[in-house]
C-alpha positions as CSV (number, residue, x, y, z in Angstrom):
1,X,170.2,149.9,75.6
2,X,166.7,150.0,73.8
3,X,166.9,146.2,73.9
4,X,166.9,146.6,77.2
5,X,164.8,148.9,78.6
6,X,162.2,148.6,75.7
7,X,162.1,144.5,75.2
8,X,160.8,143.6,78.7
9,X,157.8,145.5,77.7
10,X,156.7,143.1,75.3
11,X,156.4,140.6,78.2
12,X,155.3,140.3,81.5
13,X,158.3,141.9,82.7
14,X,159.4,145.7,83.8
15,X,162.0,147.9,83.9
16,X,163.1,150.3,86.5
17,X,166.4,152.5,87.1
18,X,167.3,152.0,90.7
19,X,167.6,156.0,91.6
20,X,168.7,155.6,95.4
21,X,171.6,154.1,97.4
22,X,169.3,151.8,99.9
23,X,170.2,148.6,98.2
24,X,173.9,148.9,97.5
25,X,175.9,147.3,97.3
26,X,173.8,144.5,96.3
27,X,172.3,147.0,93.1
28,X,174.6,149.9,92.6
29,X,173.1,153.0,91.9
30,X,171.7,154.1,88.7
31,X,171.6,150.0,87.5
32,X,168.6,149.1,85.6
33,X,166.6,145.9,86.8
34,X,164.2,144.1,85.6
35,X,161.1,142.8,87.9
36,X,158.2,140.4,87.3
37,X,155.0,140.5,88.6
38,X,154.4,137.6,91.3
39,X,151.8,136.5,94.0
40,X,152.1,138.4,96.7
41,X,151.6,135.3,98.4
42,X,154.8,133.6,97.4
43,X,156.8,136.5,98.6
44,X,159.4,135.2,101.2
45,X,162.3,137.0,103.2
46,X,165.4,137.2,101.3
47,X,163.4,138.3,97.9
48,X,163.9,141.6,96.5
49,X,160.7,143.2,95.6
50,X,159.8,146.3,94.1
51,X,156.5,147.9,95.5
52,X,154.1,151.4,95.2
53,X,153.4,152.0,98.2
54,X,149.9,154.0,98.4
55,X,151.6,156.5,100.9
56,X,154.4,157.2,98.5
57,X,151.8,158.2,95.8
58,X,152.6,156.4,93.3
59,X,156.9,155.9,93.6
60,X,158.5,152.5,93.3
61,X,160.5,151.2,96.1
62,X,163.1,148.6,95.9
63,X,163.5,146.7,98.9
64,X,165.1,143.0,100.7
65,X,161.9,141.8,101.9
66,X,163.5,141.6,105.8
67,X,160.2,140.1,107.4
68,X,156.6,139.2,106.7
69,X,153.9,141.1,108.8
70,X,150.2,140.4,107.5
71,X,147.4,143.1,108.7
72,X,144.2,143.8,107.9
73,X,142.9,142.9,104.3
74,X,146.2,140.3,104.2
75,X,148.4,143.8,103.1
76,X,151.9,143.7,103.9
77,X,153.9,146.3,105.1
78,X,157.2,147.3,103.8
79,X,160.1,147.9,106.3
80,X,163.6,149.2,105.4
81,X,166.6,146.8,106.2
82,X,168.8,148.0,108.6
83,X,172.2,149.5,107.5
């Protein structure tokens, strides 16, 4: 497990432990994943993304990006697929 969660962080890439039931069954609760920073820009419906939004204050989201809405400063939004 150290392998794991601790060699990512040598790289680019991050760790998180999925702590919620919104993407199951796709991740099952509790699974560990592993993100990579990308472009925002080459975000596309379909990916899974992991965000902070600034109204959560600092808690990571994992989401199906669902649809693309671009407002003001070219922020996206983050919407919650349907169950």
């Amino acid at each position: 497990m150290g392998v794991l969660t601790w060699g990512p962080h040598l790289t680019r890439f991050k760790t998180d432990i999925i702590i919620g039931q919104s993407m199951e069954p796709t991740i099952p609760l509790w699974s560990v994943i592993v993100a990579e920073p990308v472009d925002p820009a080459t975000i596309k419906v379909g990916d899974v993304i992991v965000a902070q939004p600034v109204e959560l204050d600092g808690s990571k989201v994992t989401h199906r990006v669902v649809r693309i809405e671009r407002g003001e400063a070219d922020r996206g939004r983050l919407h919650r697929q349907p169950r």
